[in-house]
PDB file with SEQRES, HELIX, SHEET and CRYST1 records, atoms N, CA, C and O in Angstrom:
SEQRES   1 A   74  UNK UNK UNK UNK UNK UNK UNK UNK UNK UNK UNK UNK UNK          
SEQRES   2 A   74  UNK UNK UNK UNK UNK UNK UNK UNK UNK UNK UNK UNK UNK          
SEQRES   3 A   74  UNK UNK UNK UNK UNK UNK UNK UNK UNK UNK UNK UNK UNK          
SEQRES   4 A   74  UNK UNK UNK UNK UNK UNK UNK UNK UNK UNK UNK UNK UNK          
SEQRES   5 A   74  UNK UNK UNK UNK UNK UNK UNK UNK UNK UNK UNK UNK UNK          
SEQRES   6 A   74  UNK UNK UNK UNK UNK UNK UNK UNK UNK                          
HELIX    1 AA1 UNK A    7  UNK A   10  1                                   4    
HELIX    2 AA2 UNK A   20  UNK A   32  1                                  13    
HELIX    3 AA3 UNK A   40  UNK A   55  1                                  16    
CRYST1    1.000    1.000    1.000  90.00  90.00  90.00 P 1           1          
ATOM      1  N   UNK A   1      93.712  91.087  88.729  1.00  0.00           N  
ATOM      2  CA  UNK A   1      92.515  91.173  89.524  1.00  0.00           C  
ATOM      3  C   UNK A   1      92.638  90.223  90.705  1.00  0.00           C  
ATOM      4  O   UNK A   1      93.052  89.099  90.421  1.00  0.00           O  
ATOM      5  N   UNK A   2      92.355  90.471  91.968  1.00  0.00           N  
ATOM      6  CA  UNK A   2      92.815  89.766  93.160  1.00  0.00           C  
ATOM      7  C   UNK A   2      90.935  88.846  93.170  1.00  0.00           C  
ATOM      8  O   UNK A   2      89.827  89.319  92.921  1.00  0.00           O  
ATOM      9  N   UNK A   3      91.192  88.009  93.411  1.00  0.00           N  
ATOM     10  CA  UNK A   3      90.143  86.827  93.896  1.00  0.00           C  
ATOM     11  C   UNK A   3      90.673  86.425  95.262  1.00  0.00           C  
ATOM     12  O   UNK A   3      91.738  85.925  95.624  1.00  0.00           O  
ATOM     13  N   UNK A   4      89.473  86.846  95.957  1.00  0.00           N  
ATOM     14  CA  UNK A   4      89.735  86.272  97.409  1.00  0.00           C  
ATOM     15  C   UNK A   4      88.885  86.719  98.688  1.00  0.00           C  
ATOM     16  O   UNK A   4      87.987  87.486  98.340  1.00  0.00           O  
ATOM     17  N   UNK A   5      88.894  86.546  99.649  1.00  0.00           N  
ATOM     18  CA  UNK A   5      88.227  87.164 100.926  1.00  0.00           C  
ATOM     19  C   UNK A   5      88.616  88.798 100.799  1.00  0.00           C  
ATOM     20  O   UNK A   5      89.687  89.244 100.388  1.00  0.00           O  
ATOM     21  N   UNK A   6      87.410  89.596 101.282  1.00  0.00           N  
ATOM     22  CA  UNK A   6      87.443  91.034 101.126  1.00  0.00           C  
ATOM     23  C   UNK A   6      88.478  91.270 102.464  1.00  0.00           C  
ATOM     24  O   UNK A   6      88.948  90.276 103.018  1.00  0.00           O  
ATOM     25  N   UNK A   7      88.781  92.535 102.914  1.00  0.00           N  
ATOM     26  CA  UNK A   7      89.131  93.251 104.067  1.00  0.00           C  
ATOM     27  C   UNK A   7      88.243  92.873 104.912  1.00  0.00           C  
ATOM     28  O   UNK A   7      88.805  92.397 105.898  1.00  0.00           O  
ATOM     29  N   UNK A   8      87.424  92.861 104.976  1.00  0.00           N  
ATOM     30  CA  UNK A   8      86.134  93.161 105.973  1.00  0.00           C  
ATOM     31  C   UNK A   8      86.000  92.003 106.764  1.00  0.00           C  
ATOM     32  O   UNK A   8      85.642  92.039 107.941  1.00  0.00           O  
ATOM     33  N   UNK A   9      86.346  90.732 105.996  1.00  0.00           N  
ATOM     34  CA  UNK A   9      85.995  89.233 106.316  1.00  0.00           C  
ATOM     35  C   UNK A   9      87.374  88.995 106.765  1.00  0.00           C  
ATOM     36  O   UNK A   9      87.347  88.247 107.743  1.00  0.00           O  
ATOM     37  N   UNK A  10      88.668  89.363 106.409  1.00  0.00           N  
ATOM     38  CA  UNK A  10      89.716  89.257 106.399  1.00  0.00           C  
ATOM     39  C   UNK A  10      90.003  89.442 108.726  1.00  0.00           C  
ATOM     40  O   UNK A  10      90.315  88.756 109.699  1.00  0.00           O  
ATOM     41  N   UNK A  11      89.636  90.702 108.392  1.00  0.00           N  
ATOM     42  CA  UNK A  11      89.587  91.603 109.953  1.00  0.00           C  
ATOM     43  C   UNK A  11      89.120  90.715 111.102  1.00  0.00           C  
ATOM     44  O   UNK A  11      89.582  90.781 112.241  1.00  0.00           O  
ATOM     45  N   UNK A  12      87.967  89.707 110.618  1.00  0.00           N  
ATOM     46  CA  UNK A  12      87.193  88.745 111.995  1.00  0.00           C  
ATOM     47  C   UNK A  12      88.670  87.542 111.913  1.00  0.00           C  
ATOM     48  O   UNK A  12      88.755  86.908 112.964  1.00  0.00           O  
ATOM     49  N   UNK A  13      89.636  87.217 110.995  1.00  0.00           N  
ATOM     50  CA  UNK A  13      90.281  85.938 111.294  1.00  0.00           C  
ATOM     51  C   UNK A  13      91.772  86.110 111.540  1.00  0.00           C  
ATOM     52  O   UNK A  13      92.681  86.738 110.998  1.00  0.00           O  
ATOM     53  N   UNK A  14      91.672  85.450 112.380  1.00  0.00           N  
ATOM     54  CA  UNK A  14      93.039  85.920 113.170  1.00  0.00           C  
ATOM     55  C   UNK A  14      94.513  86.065 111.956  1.00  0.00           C  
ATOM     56  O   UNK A  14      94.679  85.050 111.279  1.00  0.00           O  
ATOM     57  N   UNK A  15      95.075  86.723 111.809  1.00  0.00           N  
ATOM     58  CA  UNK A  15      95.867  87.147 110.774  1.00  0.00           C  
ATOM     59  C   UNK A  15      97.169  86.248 110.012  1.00  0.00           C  
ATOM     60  O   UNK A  15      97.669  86.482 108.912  1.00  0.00           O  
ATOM     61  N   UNK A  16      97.740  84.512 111.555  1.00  0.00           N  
ATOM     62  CA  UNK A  16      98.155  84.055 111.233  1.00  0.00           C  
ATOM     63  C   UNK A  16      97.378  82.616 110.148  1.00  0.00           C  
ATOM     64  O   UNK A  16      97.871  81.642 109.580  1.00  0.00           O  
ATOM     65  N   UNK A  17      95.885  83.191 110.288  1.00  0.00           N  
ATOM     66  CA  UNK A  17      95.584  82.219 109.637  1.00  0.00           C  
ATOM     67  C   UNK A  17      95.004  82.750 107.770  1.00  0.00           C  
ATOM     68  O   UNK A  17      94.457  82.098 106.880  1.00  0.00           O  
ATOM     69  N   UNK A  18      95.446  84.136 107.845  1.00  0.00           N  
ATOM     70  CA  UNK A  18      95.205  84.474 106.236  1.00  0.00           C  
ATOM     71  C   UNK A  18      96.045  83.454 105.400  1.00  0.00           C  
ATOM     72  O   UNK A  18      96.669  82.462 105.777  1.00  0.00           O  
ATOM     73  N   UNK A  19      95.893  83.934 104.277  1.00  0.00           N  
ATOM     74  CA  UNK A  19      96.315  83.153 103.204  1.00  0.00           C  
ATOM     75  C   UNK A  19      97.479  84.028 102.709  1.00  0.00           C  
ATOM     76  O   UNK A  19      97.517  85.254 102.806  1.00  0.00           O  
ATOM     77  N   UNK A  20      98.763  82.961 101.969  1.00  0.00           N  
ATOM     78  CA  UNK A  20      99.966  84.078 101.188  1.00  0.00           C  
ATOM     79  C   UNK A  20      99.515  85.290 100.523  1.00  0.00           C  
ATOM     80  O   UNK A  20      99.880  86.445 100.745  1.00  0.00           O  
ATOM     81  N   UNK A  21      98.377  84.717  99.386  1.00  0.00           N  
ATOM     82  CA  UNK A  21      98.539  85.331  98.789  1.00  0.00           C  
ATOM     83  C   UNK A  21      97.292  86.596  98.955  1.00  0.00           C  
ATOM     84  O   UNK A  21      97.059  87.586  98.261  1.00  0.00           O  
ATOM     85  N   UNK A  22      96.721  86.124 100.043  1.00  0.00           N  
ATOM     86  CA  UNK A  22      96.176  87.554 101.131  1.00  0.00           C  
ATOM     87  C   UNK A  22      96.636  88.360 101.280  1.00  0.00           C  
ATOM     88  O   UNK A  22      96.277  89.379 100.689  1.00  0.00           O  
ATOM     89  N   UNK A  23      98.011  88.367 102.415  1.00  0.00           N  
ATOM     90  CA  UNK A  23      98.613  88.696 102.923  1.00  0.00           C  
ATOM     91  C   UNK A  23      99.685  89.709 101.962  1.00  0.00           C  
ATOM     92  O   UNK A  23     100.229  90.739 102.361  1.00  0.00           O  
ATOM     93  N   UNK A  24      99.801  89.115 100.644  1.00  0.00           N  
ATOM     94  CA  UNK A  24     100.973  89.744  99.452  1.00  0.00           C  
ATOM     95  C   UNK A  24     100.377  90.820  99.586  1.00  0.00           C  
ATOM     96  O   UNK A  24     100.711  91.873 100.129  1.00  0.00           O  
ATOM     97  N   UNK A  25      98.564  90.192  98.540  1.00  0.00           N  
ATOM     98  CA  UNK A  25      97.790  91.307  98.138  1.00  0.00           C  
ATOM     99  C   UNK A  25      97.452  92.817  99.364  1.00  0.00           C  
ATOM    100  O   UNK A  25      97.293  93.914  98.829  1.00  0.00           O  
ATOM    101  N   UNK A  26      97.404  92.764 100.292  1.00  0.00           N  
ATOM    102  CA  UNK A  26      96.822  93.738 101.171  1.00  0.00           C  
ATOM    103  C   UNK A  26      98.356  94.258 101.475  1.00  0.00           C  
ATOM    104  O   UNK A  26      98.514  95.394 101.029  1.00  0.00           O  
ATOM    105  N   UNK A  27      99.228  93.856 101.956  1.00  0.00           N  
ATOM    106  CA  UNK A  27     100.411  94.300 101.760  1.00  0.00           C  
ATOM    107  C   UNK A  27     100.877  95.668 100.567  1.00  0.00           C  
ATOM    108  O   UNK A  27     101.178  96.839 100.803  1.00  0.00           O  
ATOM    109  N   UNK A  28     100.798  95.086  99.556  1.00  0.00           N  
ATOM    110  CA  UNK A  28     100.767  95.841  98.880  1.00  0.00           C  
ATOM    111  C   UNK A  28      99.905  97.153  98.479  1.00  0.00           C  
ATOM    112  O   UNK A  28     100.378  98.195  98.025  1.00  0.00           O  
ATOM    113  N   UNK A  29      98.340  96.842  98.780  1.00  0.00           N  
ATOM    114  CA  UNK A  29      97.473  97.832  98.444  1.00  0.00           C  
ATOM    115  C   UNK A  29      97.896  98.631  99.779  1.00  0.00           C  
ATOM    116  O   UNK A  29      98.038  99.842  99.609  1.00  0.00           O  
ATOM    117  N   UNK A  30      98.151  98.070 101.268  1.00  0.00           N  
ATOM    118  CA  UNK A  30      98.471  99.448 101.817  1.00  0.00           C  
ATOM    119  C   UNK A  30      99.068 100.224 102.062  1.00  0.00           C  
ATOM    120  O   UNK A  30      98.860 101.275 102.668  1.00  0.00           O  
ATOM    121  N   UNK A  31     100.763  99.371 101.158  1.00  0.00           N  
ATOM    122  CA  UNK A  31     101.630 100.293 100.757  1.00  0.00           C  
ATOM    123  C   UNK A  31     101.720 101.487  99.803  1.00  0.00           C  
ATOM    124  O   UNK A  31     102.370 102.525  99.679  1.00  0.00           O  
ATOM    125  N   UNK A  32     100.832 100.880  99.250  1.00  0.00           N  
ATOM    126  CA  UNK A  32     100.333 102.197  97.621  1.00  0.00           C  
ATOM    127  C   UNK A  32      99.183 103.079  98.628  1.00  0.00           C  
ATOM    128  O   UNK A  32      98.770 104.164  98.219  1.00  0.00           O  
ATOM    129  N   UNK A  33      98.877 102.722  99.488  1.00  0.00           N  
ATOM    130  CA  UNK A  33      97.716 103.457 100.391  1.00  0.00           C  
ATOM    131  C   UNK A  33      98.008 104.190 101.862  1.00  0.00           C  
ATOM    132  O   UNK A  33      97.174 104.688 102.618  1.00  0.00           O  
ATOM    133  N   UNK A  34      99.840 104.073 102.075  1.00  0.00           N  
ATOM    134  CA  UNK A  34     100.192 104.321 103.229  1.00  0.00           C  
ATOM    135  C   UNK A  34     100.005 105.893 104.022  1.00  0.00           C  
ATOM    136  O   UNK A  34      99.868 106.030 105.237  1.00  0.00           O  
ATOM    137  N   UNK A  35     100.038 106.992 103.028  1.00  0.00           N  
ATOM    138  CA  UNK A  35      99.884 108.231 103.134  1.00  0.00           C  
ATOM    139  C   UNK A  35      98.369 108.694 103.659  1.00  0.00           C  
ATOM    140  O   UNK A  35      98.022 109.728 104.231  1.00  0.00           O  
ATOM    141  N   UNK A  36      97.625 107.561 103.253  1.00  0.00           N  
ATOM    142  CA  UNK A  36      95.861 107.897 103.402  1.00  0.00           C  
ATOM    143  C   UNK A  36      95.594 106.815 104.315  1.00  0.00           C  
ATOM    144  O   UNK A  36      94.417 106.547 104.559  1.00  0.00           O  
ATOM    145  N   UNK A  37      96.516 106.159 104.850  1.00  0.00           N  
ATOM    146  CA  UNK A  37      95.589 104.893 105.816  1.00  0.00           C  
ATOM    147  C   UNK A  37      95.312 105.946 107.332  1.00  0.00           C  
ATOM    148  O   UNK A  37      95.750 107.095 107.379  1.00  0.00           O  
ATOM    149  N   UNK A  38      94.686 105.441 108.252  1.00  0.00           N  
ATOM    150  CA  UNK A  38      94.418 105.743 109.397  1.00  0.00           C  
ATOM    151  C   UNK A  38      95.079 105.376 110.480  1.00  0.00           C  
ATOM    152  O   UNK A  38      96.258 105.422 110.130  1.00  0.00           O  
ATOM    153  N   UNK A  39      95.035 105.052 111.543  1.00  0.00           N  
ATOM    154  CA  UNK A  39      95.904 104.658 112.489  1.00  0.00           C  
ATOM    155  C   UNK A  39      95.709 103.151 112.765  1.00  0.00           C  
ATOM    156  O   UNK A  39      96.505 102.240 112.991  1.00  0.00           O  
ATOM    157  N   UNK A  40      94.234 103.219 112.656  1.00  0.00           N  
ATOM    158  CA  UNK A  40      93.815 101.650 112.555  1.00  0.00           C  
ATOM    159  C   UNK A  40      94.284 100.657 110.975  1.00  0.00           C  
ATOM    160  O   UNK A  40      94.396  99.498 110.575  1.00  0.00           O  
ATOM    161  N   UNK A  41      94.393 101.710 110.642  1.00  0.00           N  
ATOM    162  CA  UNK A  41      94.683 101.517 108.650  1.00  0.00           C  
ATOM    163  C   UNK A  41      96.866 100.552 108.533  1.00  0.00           C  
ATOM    164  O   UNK A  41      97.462  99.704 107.868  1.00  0.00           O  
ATOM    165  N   UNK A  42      97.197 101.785 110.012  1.00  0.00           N  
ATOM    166  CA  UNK A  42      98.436 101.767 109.652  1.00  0.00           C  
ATOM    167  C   UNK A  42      99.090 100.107 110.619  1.00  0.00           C  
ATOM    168  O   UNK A  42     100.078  99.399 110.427  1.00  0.00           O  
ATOM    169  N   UNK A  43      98.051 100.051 111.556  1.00  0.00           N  
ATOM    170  CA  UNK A  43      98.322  99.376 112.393  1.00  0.00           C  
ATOM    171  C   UNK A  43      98.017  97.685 111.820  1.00  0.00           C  
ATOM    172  O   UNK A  43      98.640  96.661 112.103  1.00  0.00           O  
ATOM    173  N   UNK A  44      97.174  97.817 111.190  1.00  0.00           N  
ATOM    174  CA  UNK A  44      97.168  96.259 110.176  1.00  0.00           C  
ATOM    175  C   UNK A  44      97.870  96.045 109.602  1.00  0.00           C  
ATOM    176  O   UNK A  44      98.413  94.947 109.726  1.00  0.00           O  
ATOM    177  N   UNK A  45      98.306  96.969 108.603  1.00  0.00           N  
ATOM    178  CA  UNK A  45      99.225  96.968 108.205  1.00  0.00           C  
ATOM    179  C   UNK A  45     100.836  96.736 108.478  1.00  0.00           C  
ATOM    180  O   UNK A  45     101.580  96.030 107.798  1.00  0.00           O  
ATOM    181  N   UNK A  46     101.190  97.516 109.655  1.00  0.00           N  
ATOM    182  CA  UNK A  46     102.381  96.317 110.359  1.00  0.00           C  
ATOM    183  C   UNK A  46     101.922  95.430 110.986  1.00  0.00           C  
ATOM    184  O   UNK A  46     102.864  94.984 111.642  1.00  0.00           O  
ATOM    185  N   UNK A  47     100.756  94.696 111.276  1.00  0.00           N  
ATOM    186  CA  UNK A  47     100.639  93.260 111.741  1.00  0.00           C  
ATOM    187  C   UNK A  47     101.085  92.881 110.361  1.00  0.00           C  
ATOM    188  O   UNK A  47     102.279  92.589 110.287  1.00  0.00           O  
ATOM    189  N   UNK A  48     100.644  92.842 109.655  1.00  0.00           N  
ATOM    190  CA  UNK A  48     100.511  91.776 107.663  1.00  0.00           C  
ATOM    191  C   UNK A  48     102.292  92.623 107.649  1.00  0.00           C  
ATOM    192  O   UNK A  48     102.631  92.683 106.467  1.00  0.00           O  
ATOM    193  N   UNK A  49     102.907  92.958 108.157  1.00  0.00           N  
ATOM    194  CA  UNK A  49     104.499  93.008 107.746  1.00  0.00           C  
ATOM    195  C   UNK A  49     105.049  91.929 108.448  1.00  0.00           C  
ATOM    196  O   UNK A  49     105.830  91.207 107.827  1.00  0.00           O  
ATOM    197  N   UNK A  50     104.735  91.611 109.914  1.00  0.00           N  
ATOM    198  CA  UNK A  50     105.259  90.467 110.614  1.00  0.00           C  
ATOM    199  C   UNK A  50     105.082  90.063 110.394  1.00  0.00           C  
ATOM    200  O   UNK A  50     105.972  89.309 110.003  1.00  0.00           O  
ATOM    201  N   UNK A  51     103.736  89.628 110.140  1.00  0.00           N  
ATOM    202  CA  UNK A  51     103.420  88.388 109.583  1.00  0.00           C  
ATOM    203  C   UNK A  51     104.403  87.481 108.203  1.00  0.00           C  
ATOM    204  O   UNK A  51     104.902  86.361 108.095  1.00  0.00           O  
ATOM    205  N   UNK A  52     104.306  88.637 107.382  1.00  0.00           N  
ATOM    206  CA  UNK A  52     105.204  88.314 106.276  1.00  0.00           C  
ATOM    207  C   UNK A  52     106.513  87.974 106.980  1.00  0.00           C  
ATOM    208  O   UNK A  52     106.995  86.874 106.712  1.00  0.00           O  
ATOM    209  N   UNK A  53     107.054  88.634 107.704  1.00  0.00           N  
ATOM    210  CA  UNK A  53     108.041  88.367 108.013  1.00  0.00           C  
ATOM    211  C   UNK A  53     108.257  87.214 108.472  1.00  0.00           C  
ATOM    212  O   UNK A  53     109.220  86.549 108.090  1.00  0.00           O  
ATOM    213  N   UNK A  54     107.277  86.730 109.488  1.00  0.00           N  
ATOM    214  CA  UNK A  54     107.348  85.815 110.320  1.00  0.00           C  
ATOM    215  C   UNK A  54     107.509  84.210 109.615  1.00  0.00           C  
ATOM    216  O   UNK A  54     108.050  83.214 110.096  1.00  0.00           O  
ATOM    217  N   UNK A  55     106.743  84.413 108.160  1.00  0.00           N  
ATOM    218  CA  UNK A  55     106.470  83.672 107.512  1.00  0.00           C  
ATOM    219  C   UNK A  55     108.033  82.740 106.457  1.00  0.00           C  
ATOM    220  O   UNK A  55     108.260  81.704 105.831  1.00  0.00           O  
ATOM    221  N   UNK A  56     108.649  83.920 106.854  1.00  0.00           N  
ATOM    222  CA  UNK A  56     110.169  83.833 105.560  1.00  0.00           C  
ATOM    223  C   UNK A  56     110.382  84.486 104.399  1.00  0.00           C  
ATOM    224  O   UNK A  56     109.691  85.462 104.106  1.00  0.00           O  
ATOM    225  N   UNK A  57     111.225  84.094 103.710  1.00  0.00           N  
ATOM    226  CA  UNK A  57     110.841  84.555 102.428  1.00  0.00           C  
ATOM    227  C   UNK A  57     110.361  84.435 101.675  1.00  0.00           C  
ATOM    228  O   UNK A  57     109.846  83.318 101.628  1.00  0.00           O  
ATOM    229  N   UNK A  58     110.103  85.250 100.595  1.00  0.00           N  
ATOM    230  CA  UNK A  58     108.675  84.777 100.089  1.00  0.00           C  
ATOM    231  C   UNK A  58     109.229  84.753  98.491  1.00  0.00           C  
ATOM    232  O   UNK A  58     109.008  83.787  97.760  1.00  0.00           O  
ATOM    233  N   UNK A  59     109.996  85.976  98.041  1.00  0.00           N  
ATOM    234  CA  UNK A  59     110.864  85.625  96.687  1.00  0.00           C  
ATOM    235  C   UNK A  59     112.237  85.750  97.010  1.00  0.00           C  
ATOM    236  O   UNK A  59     112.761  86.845  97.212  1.00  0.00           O  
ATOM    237  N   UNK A  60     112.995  84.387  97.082  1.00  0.00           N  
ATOM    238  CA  UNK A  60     114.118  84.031  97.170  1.00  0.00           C  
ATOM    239  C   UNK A  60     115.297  84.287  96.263  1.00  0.00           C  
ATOM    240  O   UNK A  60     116.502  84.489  96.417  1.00  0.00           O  
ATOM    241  N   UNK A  61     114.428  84.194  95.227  1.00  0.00           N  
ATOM    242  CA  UNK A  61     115.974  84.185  93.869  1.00  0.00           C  
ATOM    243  C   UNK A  61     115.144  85.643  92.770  1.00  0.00           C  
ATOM    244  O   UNK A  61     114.135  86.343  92.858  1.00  0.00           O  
ATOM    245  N   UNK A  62     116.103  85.517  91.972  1.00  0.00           N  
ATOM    246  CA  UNK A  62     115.821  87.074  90.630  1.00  0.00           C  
ATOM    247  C   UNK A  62     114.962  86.178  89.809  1.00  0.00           C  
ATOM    248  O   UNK A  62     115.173  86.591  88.668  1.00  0.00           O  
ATOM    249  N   UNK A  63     113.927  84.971  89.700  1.00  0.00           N  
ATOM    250  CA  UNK A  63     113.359  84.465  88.657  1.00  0.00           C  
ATOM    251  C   UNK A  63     114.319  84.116  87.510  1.00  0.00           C  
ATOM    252  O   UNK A  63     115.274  84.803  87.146  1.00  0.00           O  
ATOM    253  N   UNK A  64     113.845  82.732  86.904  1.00  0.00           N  
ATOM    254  CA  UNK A  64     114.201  82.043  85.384  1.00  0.00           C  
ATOM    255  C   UNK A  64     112.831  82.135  84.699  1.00  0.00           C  
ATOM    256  O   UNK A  64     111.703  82.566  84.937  1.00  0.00           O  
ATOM    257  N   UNK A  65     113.582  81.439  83.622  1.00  0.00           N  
ATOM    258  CA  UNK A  65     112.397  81.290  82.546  1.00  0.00           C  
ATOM    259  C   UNK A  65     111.352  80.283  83.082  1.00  0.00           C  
ATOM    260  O   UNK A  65     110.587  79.764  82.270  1.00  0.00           O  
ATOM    261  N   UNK A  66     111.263  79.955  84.467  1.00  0.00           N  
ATOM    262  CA  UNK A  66     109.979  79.148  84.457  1.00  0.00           C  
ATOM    263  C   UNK A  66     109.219  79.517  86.126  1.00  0.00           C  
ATOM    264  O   UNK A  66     108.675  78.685  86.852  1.00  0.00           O  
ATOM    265  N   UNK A  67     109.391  80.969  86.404  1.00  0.00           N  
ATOM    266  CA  UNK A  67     108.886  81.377  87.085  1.00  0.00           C  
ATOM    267  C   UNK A  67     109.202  82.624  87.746  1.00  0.00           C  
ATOM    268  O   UNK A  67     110.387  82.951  87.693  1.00  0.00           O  
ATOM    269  N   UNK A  68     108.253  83.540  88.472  1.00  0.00           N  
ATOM    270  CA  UNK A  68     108.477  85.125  88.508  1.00  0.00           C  
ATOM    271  C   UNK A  68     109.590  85.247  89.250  1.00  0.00           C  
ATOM    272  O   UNK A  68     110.200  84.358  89.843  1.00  0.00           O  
ATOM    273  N   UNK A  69     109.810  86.343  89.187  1.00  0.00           N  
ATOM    274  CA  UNK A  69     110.896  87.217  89.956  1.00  0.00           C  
ATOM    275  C   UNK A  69     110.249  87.527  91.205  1.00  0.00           C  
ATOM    276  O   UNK A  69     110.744  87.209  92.287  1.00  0.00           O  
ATOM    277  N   UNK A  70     108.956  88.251  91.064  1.00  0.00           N  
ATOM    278  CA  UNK A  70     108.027  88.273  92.405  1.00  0.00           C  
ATOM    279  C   UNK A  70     106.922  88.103  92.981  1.00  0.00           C  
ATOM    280  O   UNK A  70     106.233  87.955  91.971  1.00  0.00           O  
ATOM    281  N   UNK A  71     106.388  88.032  93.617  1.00  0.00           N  
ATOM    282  CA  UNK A  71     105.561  86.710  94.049  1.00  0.00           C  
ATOM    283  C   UNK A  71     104.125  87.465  93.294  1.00  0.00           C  
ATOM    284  O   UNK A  71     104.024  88.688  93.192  1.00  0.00           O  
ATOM    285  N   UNK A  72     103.133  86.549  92.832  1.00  0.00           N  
ATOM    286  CA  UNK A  72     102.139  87.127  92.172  1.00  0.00           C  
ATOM    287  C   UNK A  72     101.436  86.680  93.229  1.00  0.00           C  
ATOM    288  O   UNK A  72     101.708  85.579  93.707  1.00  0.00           O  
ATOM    289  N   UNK A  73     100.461  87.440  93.733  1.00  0.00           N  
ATOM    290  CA  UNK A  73      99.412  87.030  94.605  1.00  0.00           C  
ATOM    291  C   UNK A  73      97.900  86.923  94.355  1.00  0.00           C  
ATOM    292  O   UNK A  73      96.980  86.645  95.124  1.00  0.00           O  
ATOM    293  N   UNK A  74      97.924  87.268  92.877  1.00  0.00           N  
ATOM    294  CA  UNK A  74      96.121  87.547  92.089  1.00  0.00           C  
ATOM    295  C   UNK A  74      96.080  85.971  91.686  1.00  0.00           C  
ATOM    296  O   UNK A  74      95.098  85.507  91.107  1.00  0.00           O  
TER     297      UNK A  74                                                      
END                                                                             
């Protein structure tokens, strides 16, 4: 379950100032959502890719026993 600022609140702040695990979460939902987003839908959506990008990497190694393989953002 994601805890955090909605979309809506997300949209008024400038995008380098979201949070990681913002940025994971919406990432992801609009990849599972890419076929149905809009143009405005699609276009946030590659901002929050640069962004990621811009940011580095985010899971570096395949995970050990004392932490994930990929990044949990909930």
């Amino acid at each position: 379950m994601y805890i955090g600022r909605e979309l809506s609140e997300l949209t008024m702040v400038p995008i380098a100032d979201w949070e990681m695990n913002e940025l994971l979460y919406y990432h992801h939902s609009f990849s599972q959502l890419a076929a149905y987003l809009s143009a405005e839908g699609a276009s946030l959506h590659v901002k929050v890719i640069h962004e990621l990008e811009s940011r580095g990497p985010v899971n570096g190694d395949s995970g050990g026993w004392d932490h994930s393989s990929s990044p949990i953002y909930d």
